[in-house]
N, C-alpha and C positions, 0 to 999 in steps of 0.2 A: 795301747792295750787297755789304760786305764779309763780311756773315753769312749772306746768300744763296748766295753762291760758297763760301764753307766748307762748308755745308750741302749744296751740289752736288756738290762735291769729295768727302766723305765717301759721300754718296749714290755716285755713280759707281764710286768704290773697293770699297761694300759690292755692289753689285750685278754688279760683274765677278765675285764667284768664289765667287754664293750664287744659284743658280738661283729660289729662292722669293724671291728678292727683287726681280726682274724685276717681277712685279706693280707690288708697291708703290711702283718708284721711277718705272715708267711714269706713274705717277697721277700722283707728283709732278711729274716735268716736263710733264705736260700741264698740269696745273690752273695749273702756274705761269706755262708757255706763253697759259693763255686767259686769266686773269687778266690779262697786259701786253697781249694783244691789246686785250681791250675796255677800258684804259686808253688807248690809242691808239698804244702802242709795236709794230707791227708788223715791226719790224724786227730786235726783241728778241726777240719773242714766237716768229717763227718757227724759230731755232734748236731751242728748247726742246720745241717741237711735233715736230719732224722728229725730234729724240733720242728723245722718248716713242716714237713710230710703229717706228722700227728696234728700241729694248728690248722693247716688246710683241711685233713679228713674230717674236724672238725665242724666246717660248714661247706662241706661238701664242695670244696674248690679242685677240682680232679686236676687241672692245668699244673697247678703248684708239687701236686703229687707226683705227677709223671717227672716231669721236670727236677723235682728234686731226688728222685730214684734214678733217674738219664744220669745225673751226675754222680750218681755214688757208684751204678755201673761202672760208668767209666774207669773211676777210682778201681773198682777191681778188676777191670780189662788191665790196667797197669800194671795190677799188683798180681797178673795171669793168677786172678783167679773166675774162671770165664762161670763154672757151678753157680758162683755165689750169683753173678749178674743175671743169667737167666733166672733164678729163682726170683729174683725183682722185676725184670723185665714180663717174662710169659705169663703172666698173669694180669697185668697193666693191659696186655696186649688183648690177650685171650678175652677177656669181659669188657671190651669196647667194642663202639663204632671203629671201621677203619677213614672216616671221615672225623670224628668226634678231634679236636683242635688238642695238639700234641702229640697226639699217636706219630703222625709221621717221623717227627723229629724221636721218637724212640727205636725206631726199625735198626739203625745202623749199628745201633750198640747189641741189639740182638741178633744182627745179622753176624756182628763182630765174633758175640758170645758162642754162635753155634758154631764160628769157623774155628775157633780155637779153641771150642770141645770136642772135635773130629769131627761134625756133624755139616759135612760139606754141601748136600743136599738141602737140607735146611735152610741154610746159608744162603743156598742162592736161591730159593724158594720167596725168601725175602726181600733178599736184593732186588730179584727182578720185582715184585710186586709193590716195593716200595717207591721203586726207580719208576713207574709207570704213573704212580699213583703222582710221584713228585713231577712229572713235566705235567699232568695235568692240569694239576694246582699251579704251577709255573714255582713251586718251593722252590726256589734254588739252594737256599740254606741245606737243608735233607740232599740236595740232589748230591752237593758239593760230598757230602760225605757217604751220602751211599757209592757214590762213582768209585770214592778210595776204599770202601771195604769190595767193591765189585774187582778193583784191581786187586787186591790181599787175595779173594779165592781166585782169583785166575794165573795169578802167580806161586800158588801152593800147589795147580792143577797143572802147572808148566806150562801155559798158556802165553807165551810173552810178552807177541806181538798185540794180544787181545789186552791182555794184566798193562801194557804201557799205554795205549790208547785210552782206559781207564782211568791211569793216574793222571795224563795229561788234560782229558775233562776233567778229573775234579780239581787240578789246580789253576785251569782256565775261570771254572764256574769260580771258586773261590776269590779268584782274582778280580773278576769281575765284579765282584760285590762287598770287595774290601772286607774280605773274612781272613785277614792273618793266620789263626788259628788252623783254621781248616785245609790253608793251602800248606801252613809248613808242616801240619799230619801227615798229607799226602806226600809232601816231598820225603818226610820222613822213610813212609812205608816203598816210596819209589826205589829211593835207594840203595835199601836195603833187601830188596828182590835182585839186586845188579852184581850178583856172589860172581858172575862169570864176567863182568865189565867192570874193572875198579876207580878206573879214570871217571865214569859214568856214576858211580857208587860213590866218589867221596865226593864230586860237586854238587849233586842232591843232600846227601848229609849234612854239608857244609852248608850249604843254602838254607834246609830245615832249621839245623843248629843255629846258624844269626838272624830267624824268625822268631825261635823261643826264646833265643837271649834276650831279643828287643821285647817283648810281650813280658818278661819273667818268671817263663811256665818252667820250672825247675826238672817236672819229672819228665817229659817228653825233651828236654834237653838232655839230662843225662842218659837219656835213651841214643838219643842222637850220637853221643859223646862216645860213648858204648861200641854202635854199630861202628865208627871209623874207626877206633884204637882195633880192633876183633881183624879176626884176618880178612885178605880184598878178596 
């Protein structure tokens, strides 16, 4: 910690009174920001995200901005609190290109946000439009996770056979491109649609859970940890 905050402190110092260096110290506090996030420090992590966001608007690095609000979303898709994400999200959204570099990788979290404000319609207003946007671009990264928030509304719609087909592409896409992260989300959200299959429900569980353990994403493991102690 003590070589982290020298590191920052230097960082900080150079980037007050070296315009080029704005860039690169954004990056740094973001990556530092997402990395404590998905170790489960959200409390840490947000600082670090909020300082990127203000250095990038700075010289007008909009990549950095998205990017570092994608993750503080998240953080409060977590923490259910879906209000606060849209409030970051629908605006990033609303005053872009839908081509301009990052938008797509923010759609999933907003698609996430309106499915768990009841705002079902919405939801897959986006899904679909993202999901289109992403085979064009050939994104698999986006694709991989809008497929599991496409499973999340179709499985709230009781949709099954449709909601499993979903999770099963985004854990394929994810697979495919060596995204840990993104396939034990989906295994996560797989198995926990599986309230009427329990044999089904706790080998997805299980699976998600020694994805986050190897990775060392603490919140999406206790999430994990959660859905199998709860009833089958």
């Amino acid at each position: 910690n003590d070589v982290v905050g020298s590191y920052l402190a230097c960082a900080r110092s150079a980037s007050s009174g070296l315009a080029a260096s704005y860039f690169q110290y954004a990056d740094v506090f973001r990556r530092l920001g997402v990395m404590r996030a998905a170790l489960g420090d959200g409390e840490g992590a947000a600082p670090y995200l909020e300082e990127s966001i203000a250095l990038a608007a700075k010289v007008h690095y909009p990549e950095a901005v998205r990017s570092g609000q994608g993750a503080l979303a998240e953080l409060d898709l977590i923490q259910e609190k879906p209000g606060t994400a849209l409030a970051r999200l629908e605006p990033l959204v609303e005053r872009s290109n839908p081509e301009e570099l990052g938008i797509l990788r923010l759609l999933p979290y907003l698609a996430w946000a309106y499915l768990e404000s009841g705002n079902e319609g919405r939801a897959e207003e986006v899904v679909l439009a993202g999901t289109e946007r992403a085979q064009a671009q050939g994104n698999r990264l986006a694709l991989a996770d809008l497929s599991r928030v496409r499973g999340m509304l179709l499985a709230r719609q009781r949709r099954w056979d449709e909601a499993e087909r979903a999770f099963e592409e985004a854990v394929s896409v994810a697979r495919s491109i060596r995204y840990p992260y993104a396939e034990a989300r989906a295994l996560y959200q797989w198995g926990s649609m599986q309230a009427g299959r329990p044999e089904i429900k706790r080998d997805r569980l299980e699976e998600a859970a020694g994805v986050f353990r190897r990775l060392g994403s603490r919140p999406y493991l206790e999430l994990a940890r959660k859905a199998l102690a709860g009833p089958g």
